[in-house]
PDB file as gemmi writes it, atoms N, CA and C in Angstrom:
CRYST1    1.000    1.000    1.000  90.00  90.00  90.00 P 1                      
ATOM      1  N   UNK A   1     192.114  99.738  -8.250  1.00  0.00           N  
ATOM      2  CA  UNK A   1     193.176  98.850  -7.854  1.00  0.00           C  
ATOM      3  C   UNK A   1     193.756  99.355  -6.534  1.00  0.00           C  
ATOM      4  N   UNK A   2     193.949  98.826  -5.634  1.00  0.00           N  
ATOM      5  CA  UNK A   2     194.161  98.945  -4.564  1.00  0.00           C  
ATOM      6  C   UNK A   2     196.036  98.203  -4.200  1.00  0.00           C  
ATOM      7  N   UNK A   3     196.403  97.352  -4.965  1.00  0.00           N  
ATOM      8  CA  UNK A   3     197.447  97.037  -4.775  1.00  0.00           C  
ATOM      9  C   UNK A   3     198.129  95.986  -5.958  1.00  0.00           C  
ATOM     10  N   UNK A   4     199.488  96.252  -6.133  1.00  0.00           N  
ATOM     11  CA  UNK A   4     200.079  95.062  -7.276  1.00  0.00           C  
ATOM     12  C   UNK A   4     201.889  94.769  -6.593  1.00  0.00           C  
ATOM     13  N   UNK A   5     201.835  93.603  -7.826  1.00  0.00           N  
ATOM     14  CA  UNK A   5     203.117  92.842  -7.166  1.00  0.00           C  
ATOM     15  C   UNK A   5     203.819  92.701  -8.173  1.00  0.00           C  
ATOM     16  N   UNK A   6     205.131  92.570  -8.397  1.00  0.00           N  
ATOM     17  CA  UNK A   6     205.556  92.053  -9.554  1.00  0.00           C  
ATOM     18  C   UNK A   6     206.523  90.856  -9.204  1.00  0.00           C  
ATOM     19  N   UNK A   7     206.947  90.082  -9.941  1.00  0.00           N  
ATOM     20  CA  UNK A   7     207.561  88.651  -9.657  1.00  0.00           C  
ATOM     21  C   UNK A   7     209.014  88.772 -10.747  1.00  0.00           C  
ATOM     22  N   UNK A   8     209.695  88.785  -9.358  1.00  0.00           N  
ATOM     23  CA  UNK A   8     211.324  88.973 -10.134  1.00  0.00           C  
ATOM     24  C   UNK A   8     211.350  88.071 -11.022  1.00  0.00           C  
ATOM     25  N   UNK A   9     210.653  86.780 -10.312  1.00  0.00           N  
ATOM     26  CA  UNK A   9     211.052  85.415 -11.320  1.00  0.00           C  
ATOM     27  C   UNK A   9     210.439  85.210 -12.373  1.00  0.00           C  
ATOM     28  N   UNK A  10     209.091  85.735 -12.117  1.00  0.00           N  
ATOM     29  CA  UNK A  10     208.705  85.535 -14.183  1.00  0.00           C  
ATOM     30  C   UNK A  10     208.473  87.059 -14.416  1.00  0.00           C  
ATOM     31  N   UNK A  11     208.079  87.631 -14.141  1.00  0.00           N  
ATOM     32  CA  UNK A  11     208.226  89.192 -14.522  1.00  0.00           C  
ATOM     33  C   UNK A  11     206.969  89.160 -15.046  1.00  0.00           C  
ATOM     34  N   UNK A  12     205.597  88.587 -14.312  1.00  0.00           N  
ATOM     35  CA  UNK A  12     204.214  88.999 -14.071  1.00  0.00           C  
ATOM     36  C   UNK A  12     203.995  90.035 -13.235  1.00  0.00           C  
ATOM     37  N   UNK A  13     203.166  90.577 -13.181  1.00  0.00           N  
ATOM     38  CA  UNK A  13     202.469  91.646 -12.572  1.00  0.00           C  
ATOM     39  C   UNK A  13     201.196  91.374 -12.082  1.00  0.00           C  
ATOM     40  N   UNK A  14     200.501  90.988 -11.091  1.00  0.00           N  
ATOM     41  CA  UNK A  14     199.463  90.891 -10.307  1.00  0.00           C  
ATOM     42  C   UNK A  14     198.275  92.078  -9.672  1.00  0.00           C  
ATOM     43  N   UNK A  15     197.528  92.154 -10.172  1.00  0.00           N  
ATOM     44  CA  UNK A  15     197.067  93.152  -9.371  1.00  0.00           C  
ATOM     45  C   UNK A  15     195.270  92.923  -8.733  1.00  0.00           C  
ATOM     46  N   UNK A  16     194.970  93.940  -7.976  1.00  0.00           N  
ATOM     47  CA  UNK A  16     194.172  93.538  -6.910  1.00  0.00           C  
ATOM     48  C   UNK A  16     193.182  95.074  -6.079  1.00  0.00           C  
ATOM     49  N   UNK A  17     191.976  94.298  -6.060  1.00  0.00           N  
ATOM     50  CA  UNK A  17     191.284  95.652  -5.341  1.00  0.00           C  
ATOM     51  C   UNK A  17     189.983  95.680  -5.242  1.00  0.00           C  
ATOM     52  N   UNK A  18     189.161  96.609  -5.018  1.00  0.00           N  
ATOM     53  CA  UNK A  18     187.672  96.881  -4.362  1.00  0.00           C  
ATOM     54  C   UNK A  18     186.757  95.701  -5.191  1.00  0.00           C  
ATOM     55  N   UNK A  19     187.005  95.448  -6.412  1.00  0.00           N  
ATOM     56  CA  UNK A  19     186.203  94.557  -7.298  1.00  0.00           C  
ATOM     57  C   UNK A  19     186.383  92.993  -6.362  1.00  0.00           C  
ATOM     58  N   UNK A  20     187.203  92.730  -5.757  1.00  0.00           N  
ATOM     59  CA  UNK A  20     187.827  91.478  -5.413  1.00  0.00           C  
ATOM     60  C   UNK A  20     188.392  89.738  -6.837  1.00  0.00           C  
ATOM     61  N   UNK A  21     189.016  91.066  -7.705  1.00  0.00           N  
ATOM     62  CA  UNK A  21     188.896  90.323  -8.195  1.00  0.00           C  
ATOM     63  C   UNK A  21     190.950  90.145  -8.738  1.00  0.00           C  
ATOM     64  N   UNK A  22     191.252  89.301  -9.005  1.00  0.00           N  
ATOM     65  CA  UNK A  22     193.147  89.418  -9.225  1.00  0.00           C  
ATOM     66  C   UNK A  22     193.197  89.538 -10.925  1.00  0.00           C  
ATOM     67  N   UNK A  23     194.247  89.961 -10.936  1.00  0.00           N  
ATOM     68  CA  UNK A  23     194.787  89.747 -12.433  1.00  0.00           C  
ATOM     69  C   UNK A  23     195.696  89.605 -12.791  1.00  0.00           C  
ATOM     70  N   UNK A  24     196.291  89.164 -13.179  1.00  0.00           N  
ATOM     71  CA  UNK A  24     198.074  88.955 -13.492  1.00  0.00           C  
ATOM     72  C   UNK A  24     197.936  89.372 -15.084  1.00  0.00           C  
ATOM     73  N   UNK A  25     199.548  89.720 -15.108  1.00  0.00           N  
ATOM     74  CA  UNK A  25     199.629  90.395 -16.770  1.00  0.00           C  
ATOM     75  C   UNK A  25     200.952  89.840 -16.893  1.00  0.00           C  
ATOM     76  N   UNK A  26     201.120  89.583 -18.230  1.00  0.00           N  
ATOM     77  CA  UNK A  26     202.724  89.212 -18.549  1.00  0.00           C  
ATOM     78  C   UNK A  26     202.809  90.216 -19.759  1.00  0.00           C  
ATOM     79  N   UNK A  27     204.515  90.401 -20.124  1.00  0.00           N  
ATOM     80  CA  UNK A  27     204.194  91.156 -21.008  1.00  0.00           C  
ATOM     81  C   UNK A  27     204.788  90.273 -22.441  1.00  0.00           C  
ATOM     82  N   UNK A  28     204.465  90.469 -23.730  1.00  0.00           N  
ATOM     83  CA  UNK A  28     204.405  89.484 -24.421  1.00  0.00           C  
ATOM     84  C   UNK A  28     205.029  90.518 -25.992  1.00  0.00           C  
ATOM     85  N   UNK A  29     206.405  90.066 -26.330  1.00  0.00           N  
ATOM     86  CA  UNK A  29     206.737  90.346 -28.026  1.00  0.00           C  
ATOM     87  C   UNK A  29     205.777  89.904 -28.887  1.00  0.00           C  
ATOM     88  N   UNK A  30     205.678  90.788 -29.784  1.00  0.00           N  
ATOM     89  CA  UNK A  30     204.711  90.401 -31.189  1.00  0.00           C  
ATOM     90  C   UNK A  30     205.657  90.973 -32.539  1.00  0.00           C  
ATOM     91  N   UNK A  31     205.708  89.972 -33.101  1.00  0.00           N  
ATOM     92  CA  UNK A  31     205.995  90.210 -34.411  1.00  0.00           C  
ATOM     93  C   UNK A  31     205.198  89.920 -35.222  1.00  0.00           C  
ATOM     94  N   UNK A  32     204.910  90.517 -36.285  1.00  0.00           N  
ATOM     95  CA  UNK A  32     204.139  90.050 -37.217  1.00  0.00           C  
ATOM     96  C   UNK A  32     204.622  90.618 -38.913  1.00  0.00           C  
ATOM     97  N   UNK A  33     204.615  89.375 -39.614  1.00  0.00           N  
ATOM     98  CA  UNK A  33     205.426  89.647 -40.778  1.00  0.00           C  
ATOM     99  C   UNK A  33     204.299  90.400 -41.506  1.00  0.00           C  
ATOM    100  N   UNK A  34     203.612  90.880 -41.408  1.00  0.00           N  
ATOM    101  CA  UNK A  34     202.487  92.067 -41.910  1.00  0.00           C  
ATOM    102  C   UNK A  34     203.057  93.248 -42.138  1.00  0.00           C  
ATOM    103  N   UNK A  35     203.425  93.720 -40.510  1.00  0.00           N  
ATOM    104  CA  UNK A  35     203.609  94.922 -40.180  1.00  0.00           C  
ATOM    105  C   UNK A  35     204.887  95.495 -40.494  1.00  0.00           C  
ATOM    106  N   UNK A  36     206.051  94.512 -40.903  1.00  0.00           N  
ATOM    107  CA  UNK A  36     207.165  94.498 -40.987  1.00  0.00           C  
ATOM    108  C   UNK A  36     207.729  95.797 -40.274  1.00  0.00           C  
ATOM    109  N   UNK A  37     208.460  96.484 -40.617  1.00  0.00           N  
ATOM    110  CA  UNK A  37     209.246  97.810 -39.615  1.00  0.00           C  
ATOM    111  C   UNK A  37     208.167  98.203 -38.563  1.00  0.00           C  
ATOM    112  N   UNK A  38     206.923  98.335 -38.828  1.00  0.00           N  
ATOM    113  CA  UNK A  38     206.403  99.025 -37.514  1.00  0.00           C  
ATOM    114  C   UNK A  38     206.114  97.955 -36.440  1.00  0.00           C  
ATOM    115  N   UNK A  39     206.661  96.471 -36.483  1.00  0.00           N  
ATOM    116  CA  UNK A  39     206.759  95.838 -35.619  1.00  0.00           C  
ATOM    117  C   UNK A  39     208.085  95.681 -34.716  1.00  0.00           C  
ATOM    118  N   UNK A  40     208.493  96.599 -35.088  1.00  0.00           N  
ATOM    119  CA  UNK A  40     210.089  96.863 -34.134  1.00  0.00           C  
ATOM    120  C   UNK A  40     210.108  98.570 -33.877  1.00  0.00           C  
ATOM    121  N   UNK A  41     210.788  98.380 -32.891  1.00  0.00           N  
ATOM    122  CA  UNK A  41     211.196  99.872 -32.000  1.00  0.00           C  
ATOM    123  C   UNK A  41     212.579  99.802 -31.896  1.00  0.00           C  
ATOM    124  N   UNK A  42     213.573 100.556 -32.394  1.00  0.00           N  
ATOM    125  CA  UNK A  42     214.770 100.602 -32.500  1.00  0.00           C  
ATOM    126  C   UNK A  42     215.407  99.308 -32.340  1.00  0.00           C  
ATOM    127  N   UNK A  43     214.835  98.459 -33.345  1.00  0.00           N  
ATOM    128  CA  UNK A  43     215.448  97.022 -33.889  1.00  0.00           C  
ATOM    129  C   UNK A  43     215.046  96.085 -33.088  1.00  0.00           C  
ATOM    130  N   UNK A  44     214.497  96.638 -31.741  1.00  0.00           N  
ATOM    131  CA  UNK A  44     213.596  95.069 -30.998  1.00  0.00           C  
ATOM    132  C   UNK A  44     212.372  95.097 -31.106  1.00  0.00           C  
ATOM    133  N   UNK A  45     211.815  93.814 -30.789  1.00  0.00           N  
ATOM    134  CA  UNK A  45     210.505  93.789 -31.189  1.00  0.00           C  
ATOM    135  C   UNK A  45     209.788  94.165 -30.025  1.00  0.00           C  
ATOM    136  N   UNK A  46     208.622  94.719 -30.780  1.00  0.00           N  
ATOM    137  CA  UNK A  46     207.724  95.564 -29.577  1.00  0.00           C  
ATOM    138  C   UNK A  46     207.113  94.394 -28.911  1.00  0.00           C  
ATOM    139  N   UNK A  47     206.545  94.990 -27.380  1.00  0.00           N  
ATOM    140  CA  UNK A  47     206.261  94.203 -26.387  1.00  0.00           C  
ATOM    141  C   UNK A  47     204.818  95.328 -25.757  1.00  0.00           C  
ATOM    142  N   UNK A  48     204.165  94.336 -25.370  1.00  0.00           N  
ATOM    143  CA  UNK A  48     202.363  95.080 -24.553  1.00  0.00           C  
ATOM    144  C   UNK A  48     202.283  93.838 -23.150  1.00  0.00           C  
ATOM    145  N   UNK A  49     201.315  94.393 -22.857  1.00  0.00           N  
ATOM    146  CA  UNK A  49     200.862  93.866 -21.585  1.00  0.00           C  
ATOM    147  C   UNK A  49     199.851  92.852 -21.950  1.00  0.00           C  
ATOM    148  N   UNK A  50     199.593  91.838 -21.317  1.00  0.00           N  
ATOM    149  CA  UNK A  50     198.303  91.163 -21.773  1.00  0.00           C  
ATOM    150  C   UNK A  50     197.766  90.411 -20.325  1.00  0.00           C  
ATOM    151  N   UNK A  51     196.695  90.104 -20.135  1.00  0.00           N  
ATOM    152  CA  UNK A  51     196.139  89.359 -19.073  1.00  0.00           C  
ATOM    153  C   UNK A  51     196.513  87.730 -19.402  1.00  0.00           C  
ATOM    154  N   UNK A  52     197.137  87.268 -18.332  1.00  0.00           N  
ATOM    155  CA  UNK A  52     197.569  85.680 -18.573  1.00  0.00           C  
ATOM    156  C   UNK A  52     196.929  85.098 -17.195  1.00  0.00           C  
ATOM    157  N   UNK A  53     196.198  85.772 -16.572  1.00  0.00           N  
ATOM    158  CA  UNK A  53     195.045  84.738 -15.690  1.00  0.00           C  
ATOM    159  C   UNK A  53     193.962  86.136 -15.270  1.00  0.00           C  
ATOM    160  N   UNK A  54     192.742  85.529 -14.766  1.00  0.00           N  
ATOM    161  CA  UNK A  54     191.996  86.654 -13.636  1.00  0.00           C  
ATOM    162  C   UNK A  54     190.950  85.554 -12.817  1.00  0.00           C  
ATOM    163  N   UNK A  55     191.336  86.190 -12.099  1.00  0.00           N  
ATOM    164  CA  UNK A  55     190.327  85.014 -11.219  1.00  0.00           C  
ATOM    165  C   UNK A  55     189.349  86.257  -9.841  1.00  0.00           C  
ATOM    166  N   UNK A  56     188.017  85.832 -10.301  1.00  0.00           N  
ATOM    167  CA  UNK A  56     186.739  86.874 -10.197  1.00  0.00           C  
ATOM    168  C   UNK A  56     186.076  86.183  -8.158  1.00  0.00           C  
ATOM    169  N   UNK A  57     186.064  87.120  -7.376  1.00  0.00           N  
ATOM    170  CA  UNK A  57     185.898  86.766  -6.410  1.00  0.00           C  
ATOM    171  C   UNK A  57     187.024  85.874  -5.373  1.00  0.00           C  
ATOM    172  N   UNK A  58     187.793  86.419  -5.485  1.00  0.00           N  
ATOM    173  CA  UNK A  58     188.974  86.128  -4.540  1.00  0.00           C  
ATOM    174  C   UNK A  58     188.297  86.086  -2.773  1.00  0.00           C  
ATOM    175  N   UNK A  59     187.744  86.695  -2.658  1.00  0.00           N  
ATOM    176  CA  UNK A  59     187.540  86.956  -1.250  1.00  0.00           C  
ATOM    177  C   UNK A  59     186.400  87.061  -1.340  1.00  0.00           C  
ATOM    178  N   UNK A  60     185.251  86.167  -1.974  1.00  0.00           N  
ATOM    179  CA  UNK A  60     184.096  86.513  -1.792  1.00  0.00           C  
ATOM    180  C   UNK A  60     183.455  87.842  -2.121  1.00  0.00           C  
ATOM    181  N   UNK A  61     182.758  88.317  -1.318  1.00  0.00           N  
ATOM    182  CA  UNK A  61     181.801  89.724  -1.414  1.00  0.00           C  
ATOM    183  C   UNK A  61     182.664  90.460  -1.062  1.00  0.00           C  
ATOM    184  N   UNK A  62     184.206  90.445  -0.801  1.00  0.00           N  
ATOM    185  CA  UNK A  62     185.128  91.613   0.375  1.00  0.00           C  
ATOM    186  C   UNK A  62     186.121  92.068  -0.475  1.00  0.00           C  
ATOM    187  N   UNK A  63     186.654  93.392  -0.289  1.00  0.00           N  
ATOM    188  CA  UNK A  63     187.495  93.820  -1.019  1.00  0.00           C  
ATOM    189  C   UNK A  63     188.955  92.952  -0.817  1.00  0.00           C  
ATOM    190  N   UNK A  64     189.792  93.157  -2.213  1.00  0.00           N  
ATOM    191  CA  UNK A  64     191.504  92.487  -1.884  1.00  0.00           C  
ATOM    192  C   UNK A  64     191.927  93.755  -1.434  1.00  0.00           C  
ATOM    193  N   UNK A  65     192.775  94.135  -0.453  1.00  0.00           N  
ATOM    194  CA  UNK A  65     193.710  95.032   0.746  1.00  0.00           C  
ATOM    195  C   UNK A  65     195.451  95.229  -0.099  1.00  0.00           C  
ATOM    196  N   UNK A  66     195.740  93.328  -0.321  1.00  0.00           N  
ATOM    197  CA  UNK A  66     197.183  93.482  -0.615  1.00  0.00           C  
ATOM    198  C   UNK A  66     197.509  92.500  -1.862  1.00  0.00           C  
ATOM    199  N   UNK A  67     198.607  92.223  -1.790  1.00  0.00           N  
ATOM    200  CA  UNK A  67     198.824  90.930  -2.977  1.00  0.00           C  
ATOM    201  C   UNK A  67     200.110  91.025  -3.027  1.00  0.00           C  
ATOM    202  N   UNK A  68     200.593  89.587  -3.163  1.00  0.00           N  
ATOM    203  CA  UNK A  68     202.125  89.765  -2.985  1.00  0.00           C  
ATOM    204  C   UNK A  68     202.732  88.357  -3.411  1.00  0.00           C  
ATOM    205  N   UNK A  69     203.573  88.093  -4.592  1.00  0.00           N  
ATOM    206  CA  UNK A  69     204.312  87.222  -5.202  1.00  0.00           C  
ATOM    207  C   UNK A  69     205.307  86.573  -3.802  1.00  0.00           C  
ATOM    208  N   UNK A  70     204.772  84.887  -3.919  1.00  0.00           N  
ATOM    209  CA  UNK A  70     205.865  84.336  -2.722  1.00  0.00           C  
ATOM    210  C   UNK A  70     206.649  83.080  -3.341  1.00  0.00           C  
ATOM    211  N   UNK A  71     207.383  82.299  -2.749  1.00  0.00           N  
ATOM    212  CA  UNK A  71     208.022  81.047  -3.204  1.00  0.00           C  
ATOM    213  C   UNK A  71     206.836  80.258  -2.498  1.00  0.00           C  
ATOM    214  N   UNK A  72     206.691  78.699  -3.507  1.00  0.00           N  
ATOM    215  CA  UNK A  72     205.724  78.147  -2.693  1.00  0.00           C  
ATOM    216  C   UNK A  72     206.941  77.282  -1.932  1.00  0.00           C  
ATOM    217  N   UNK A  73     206.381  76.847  -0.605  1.00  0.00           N  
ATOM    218  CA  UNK A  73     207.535  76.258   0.058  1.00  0.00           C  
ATOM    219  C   UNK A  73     206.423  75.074   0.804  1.00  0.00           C  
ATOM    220  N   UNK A  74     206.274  73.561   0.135  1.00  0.00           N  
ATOM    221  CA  UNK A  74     205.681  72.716   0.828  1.00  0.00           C  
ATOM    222  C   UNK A  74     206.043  71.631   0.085  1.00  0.00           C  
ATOM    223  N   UNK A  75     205.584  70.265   0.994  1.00  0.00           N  
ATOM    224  CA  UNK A  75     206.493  69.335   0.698  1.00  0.00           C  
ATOM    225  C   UNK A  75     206.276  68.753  -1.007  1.00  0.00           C  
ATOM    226  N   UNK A  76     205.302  69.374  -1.468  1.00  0.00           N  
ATOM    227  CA  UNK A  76     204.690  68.837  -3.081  1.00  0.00           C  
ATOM    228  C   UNK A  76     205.610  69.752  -4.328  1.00  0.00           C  
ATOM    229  N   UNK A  77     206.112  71.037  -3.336  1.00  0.00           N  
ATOM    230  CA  UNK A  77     206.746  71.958  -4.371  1.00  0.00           C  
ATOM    231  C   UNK A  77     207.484  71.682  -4.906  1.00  0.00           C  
ATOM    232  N   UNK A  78     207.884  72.248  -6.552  1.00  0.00           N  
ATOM    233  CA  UNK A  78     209.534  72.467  -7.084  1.00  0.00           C  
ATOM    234  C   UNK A  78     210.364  74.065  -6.549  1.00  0.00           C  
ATOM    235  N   UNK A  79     211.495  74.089  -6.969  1.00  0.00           N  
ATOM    236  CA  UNK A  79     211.654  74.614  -6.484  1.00  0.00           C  
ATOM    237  C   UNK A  79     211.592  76.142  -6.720  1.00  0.00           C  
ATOM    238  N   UNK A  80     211.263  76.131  -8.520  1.00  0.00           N  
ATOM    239  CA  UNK A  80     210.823  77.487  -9.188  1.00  0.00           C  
ATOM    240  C   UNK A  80     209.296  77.596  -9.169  1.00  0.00           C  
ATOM    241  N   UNK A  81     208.436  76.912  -8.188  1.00  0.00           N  
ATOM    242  CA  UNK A  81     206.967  77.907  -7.982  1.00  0.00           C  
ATOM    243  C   UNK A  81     206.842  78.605  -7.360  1.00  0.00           C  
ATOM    244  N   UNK A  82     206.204  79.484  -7.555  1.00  0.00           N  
ATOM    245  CA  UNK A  82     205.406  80.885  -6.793  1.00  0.00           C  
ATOM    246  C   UNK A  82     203.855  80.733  -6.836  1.00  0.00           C  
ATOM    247  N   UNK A  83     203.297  81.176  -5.854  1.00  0.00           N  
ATOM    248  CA  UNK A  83     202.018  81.693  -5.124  1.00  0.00           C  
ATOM    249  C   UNK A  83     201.887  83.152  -5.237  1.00  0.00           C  
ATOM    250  N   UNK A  84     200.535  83.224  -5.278  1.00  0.00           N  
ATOM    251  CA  UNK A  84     200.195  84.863  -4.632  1.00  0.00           C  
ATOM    252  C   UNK A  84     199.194  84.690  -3.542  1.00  0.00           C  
ATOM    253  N   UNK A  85     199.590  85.047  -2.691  1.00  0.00           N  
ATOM    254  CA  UNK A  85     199.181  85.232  -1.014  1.00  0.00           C  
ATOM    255  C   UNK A  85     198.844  86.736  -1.120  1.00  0.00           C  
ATOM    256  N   UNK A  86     196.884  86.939  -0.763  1.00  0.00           N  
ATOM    257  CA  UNK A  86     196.718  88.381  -0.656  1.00  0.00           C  
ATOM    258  C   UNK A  86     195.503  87.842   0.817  1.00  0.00           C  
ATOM    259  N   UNK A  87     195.085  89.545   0.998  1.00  0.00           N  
ATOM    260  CA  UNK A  87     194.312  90.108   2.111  1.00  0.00           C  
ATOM    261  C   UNK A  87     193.210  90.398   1.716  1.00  0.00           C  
ATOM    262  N   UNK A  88     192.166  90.547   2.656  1.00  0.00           N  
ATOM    263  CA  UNK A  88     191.442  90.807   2.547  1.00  0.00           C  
ATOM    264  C   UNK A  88     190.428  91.725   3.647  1.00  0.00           C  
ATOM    265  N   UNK A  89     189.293  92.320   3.404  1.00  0.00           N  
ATOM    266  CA  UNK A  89     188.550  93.128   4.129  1.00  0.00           C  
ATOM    267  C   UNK A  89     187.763  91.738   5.171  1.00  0.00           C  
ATOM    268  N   UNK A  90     187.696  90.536   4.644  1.00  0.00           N  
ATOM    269  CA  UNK A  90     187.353  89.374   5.184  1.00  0.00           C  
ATOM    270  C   UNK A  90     188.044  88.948   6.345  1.00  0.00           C  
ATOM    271  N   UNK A  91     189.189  89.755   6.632  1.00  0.00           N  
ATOM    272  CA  UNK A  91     190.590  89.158   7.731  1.00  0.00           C  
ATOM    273  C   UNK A  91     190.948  88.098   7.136  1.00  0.00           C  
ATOM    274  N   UNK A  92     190.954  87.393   6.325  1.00  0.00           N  
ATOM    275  CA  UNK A  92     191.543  86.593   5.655  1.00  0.00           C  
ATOM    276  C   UNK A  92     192.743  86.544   4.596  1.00  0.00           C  
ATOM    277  N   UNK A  93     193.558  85.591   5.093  1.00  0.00           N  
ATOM    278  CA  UNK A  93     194.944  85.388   3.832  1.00  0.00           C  
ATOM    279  C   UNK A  93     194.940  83.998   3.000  1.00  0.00           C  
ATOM    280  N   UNK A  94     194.573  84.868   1.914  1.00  0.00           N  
ATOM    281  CA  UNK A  94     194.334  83.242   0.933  1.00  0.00           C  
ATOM    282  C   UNK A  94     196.057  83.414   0.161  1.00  0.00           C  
ATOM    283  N   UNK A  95     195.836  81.847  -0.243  1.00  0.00           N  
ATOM    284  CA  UNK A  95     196.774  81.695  -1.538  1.00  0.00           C  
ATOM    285  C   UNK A  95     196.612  80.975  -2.389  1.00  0.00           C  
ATOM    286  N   UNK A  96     196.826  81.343  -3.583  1.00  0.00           N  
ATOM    287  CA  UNK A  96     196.510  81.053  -4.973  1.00  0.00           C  
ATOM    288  C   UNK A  96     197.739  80.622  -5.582  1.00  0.00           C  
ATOM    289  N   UNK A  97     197.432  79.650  -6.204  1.00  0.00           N  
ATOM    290  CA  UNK A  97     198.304  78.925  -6.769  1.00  0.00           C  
ATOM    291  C   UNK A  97     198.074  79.404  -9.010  1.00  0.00           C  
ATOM    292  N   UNK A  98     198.809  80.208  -9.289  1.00  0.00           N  
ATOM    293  CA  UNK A  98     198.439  80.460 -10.539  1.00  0.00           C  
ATOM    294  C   UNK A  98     199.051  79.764 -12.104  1.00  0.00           C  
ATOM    295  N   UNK A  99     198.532  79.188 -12.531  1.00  0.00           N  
ATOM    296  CA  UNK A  99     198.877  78.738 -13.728  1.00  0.00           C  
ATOM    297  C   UNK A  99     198.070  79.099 -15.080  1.00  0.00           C  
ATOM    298  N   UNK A 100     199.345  79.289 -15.254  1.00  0.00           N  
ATOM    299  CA  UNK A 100     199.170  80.189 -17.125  1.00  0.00           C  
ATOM    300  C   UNK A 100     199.984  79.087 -18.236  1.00  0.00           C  
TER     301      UNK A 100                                                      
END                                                                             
């Protein structure tokens, strides 16, 4: 991994590197009436990381450089979307529009 982002506004985590490939993670409560007490940690419920997109070849054959959570700002937008705008070994700045 070469670089990650995190997004004040949803509190994903993005990350990025030599593979060229992205990943975003959210992190996600689980309860489960199974496990009862060992599904809580001092009375809240436990929380993990999980992959909520990956998208394989971002930049082609070239490594991702950067990655970075933005507001999308165009005339189709609302006003709570975000983009991830990254780099590349390609000289190129893509942006991805991610939905989970």
């Amino acid at each position: 991994m070469y670089a990650a982002a995190w997004s004040a506004k949803s509190g994903r985590i993005a990350s990025a590197g030599g593979d060229g490939k992205i990943v975003v993670y959210e992190e996600k409560s689980f309860e489960d009436e199974t496990m009862h007490d060992s599904s809580t940690v001092n009375g809240e419920a436990k929380k993990e990381w999980v992959v909520a997109a990956e998208l394989q070849g971002a930049h082609g054959v070239y490594e991702i450089n950067s990655i970075l959570w933005c507001k999308r700002r165009d005339k189709d937008s609302r006003e709570d979307e975000e983009v991830l705008v990254t780099t590349g070994d390609d000289g190129i700045v893509n942006i991805f529009e991610i939905r989970v």
